[in-house]
N, C-alpha and C positions, 0 to 999 in steps of 0.2 A: 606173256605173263608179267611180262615189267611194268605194267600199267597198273596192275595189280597190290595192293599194300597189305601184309598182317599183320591187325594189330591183339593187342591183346588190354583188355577191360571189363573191369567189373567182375574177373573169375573167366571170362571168356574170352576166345578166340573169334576175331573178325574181319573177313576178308573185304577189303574195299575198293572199287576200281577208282581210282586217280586221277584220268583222265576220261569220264564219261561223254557220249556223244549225245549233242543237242543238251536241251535247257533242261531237264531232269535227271537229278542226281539219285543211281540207283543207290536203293535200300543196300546196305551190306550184309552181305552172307555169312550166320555163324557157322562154327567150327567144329567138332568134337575134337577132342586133342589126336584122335587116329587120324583124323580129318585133314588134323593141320601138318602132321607128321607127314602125311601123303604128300601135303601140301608143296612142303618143304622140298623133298627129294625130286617132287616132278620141275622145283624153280631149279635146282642143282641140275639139271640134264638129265636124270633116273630116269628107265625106260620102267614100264607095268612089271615089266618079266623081274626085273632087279629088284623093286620095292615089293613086292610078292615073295621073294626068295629072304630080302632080308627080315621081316614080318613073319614069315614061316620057320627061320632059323632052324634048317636041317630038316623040318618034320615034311616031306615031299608029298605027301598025302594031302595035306593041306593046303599047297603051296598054288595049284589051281584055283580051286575055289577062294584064297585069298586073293591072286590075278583078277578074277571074275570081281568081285569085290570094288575093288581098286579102279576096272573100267567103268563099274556102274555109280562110283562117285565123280569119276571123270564125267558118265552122262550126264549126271546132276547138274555140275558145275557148266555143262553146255546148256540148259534147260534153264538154266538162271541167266545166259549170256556171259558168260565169262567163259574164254576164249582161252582156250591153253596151247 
């Protein structure tokens, strides 16, 4: 993920790879602020289960379907090449 840069412009969140492979520089990926929230916690070491729990704050009910959530923006971010 250290390859990785966010930056923030223009009102947005923007995640960009720094060290790209080969001669094209990918597009940067925006953010939604949850987005980048996630972002954040998964560069900090945060496991799914953690960032689910603190997102959910107390409401257990939720706290699945937030996990689920959280994995399927991890998919994204594989689906765009960016490697976590």
């Amino acid at each position: 993920m250290k390859r990785y840069q966010l930056r923030y412009a223009a009102g947005t969140y923007w995640l960009s790879d720094t060290n790209p492979e080969g001669s094209v520089i990918p597009r940067p990926l925006e953010l939604n602020e949850t987005a980048t929230e996630i972002w954040k916690m998964l560069e900090d070491g945060k496991k799914t289960e953690e960032i689910a729990e603190i997102f959910s704050e107390g409401n257990e009910g939720q706290k699945k379907e937030i996990q689920h959530d959280i994995e399927q923006f991890i998919d994204q971010l594989r689906q765009n090449n960016i490697d976590i």
